[in-house]
C-alpha positions in Angstrom: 0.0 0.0 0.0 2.7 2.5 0.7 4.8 1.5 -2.4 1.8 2.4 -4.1 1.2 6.0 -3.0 -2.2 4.8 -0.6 -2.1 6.8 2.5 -2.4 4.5 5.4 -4.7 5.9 8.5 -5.3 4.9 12.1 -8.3 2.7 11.2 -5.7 0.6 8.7 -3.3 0.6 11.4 -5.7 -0.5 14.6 -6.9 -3.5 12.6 -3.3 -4.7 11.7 -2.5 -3.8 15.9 -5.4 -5.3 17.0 -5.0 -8.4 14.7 -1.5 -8.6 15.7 -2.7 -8.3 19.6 -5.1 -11.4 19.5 -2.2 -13.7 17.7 0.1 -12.7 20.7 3.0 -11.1 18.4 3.0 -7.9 21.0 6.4 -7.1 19.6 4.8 -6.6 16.4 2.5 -4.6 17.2 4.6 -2.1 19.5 6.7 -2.0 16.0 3.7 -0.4 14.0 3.0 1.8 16.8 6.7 3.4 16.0 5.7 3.2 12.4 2.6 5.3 13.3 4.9 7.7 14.6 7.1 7.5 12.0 4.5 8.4 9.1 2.5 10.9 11.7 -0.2 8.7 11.9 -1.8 9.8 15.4 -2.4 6.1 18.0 -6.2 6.5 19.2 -8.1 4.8 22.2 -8.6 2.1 19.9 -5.0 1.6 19.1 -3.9 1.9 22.7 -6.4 -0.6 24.2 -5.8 -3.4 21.9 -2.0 -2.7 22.5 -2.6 -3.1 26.3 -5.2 -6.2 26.1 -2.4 -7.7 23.9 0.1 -6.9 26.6 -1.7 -8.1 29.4 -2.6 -11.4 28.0 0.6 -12.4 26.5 1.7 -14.3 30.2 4.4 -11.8 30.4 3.0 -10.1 33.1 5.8 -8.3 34.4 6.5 -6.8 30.9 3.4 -6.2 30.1 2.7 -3.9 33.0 6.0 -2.0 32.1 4.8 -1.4 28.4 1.2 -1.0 29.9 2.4 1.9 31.6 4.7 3.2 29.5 1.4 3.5 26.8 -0.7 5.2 29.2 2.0 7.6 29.5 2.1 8.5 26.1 -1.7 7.9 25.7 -1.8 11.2 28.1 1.1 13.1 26.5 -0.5 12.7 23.2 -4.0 13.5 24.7 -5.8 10.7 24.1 -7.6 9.5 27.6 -7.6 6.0 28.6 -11.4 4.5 28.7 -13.2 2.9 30.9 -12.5 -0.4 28.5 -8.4 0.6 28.7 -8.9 0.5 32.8 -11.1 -2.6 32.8 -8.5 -4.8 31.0 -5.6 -3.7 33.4 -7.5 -4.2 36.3 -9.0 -7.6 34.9 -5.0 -8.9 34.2 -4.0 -7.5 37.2 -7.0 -9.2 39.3 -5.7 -13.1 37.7 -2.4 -11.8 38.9 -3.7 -11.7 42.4 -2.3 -8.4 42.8 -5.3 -7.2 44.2 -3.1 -4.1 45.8 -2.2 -3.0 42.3 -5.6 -3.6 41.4 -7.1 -1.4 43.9 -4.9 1.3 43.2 -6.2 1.5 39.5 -9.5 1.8 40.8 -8.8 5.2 42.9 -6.6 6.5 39.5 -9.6 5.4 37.4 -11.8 7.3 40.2 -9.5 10.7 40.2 -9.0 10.8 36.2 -13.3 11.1 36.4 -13.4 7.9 34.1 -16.6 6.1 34.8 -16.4 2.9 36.5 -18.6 0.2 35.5 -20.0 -3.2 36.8 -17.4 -5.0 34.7 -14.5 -2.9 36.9 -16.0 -3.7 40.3 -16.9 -7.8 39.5 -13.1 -8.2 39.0 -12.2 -6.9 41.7 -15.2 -8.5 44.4 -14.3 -11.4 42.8 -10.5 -11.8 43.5 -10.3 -10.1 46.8 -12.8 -13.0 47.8 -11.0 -15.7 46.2 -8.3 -14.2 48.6 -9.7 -14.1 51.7 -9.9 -10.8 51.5 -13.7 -10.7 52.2 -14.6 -7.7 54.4 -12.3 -5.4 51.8 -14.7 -7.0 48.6 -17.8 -6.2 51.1 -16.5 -2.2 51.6 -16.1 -2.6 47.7 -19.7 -3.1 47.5 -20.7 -0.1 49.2 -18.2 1.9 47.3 -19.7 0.8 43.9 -23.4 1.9 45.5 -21.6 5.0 46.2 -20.4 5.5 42.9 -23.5 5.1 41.0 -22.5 1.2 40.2 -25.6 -0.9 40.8 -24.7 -3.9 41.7 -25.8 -7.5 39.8 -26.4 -11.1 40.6 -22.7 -12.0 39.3 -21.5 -9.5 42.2 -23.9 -10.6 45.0 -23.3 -14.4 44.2 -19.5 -13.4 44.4 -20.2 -11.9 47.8 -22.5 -14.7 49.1 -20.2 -17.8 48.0 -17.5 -16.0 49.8 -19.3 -15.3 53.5 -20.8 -19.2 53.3 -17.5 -20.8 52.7 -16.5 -18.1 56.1 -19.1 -19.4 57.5 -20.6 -16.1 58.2 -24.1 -17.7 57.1 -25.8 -14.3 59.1 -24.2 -11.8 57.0 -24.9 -14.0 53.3 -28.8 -14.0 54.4 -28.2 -10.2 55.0 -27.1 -9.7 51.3 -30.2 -11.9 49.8 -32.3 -9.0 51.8 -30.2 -6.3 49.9 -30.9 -8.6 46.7 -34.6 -7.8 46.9 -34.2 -4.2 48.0 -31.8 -4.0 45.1 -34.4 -5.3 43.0 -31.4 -8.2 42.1 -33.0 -12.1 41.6 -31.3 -14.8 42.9 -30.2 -17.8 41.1 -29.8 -21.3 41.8 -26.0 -20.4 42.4 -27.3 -17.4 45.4 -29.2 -20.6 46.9 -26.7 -23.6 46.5 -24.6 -21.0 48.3 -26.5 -20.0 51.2 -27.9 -24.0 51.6 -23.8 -24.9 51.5 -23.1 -22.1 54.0 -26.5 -23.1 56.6 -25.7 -27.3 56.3 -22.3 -26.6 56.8 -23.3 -24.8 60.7 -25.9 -27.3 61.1 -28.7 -24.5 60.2 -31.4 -26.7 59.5 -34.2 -25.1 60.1 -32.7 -22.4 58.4 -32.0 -24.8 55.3 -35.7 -26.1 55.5 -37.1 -22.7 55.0 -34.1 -21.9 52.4 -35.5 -24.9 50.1 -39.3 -23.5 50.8 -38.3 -20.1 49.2 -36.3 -21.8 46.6 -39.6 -23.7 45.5 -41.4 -20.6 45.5 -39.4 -18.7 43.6 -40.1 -21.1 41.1 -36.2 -21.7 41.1 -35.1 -25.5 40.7 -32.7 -27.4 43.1 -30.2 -28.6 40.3 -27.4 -31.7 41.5 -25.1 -29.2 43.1 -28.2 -28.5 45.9 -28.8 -32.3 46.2 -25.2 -33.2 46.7 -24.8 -30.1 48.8 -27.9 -31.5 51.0 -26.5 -35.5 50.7 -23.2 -34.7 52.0 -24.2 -32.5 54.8 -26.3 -35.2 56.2 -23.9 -38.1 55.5 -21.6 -36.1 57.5 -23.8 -36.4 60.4 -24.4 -39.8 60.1 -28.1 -39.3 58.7 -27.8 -41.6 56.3 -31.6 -43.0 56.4 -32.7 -39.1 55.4 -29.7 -38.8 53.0 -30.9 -42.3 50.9 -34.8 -40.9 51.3 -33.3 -37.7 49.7 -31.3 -39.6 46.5 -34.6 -41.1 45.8 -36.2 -37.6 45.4 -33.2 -36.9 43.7 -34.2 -39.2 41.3 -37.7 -39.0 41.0 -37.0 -34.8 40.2 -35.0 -36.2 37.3 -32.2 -34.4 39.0 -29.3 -37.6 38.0 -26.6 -38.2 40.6 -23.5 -38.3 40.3 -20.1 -39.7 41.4 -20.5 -37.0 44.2 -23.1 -38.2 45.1 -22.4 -41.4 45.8 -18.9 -41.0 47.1 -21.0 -39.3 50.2 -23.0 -41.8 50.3 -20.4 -44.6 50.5 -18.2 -42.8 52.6 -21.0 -42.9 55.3 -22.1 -46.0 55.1 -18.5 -48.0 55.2 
């Protein structure tokens, strides 16, 4: 094209960069970036965010973040503000990274450079600071988000709810299926296989009784994951009788078992 006199423009360059980006050949695409600069062809927010999705998903994270950084640099110098989309895929690399510090950072520079967060920004982070332990921080997080205008979904209340159950905190998960409601948010079988893990698991029974009652009226069916949940709970306390009497329900709900279920099963009975 250029031996033939055709001008080349940015929107000839971000497909070649953004093509380049999705095979992995980062270096490659950093080398047209020079050769926009080169031909004074001016890099947009287009050709900036695929160069820092490429970056960040090439498994070089530590050289990605340098040439992420670098970019947003020149992304400023040259005027050209990083999106909303350009912050999301940092924080989303930086988030499997685990470096949940970083991560958090991002989110006040995203907050003081007056770029919009959305629900894709805060569901990365919920999600790894409670895959971290780092539960009370995700639940601040939540009220931050509220704070900011961010409504929250099911995706980010399931995040929340897996993570108190598994704590144990059983209390504070039935707190956040309140705020579901008031939020105008709908549970899913996931909100409920959660809560029904966290209340078998502190011998909540009652509790569990009444979860399965609003389950049934919310029209929402137990799937194997609630079953085995229930099986294995009761195994554990030696009620094998009601655990047997429940695999037959199992069955007759069309709900199949599976080696789960039965590996509770034996290990009780042997």
């Amino acid at each position: 094209m250029k031996d033939q006199g055709v001008l080349l423009d940015v929107v000839t360059f971000n497909t070649l960069v953004d093509a380049f980006c999705k095979e992995g050949r980062t270096s490659e695409a950093l080398n047209l970036l020079e050769v926009m600069s080169d031909i004074d062809v001016k890099p947009d927010i287009v050709t900036y965010s695929s160069l820092i999705y490429g970056l960040c998903h090439s498994g070089q994270w530590r050289e990605a973040r340098r040439e992420a950084t670098r970019l947003l640099d020149k992304m400023k110098a040259q005027g050209v503000l990083p999106d909303v989309v350009t912050f999301n895929t940092l924080v989303d690399a930086l988030c499997k990274e685990s470096r949940t510090e970083e991560a958090l950072s991002l989110l006040n520079l995203m907050v003081q450079s007056d770029i919009k967060l959305n629900i894709v920004t805060y569901n990365s982070l919920i999600y790894t600071l409670c895959h971290s332990g780092q539960w009370r921080e995700a639940t601040r997080l939540l009220d931050t988000m509220k704070d900011q205008g961010v409504l929250p979904d099911v995706v980010t209340f399931n995040t929340l709810v897996e993570a108190l159950c598994k704590e144990g905190r059983t209390s504070e998960a039935l707190n956040l299926l309140e705020a579901m409601s008031d939020a105008d948010v709908k549970p899913d079988i996931l909100t409920y296989n959660s809560l029904i893990y966290g209340l078998c698991h502190s011998g909540q029974w009652k509790e569990v009784a009444w979860m399965l009652d609003k389950l049934k009226n919310r029209g929402v069916l137990p799937d194997v994951v609630t079953f085995n949940t229930l099986v294995d709970a009761l195994c554990r306390e030696r009620r094998t009788k009601q655990a047997l009497c429940l695999l037959e329900l199992k069955i007759q709900r069309g709900v199949n078992p599976n080696v789960t279920t039965y590996t509770s099963l034996l290990n009780a009975l042997c």
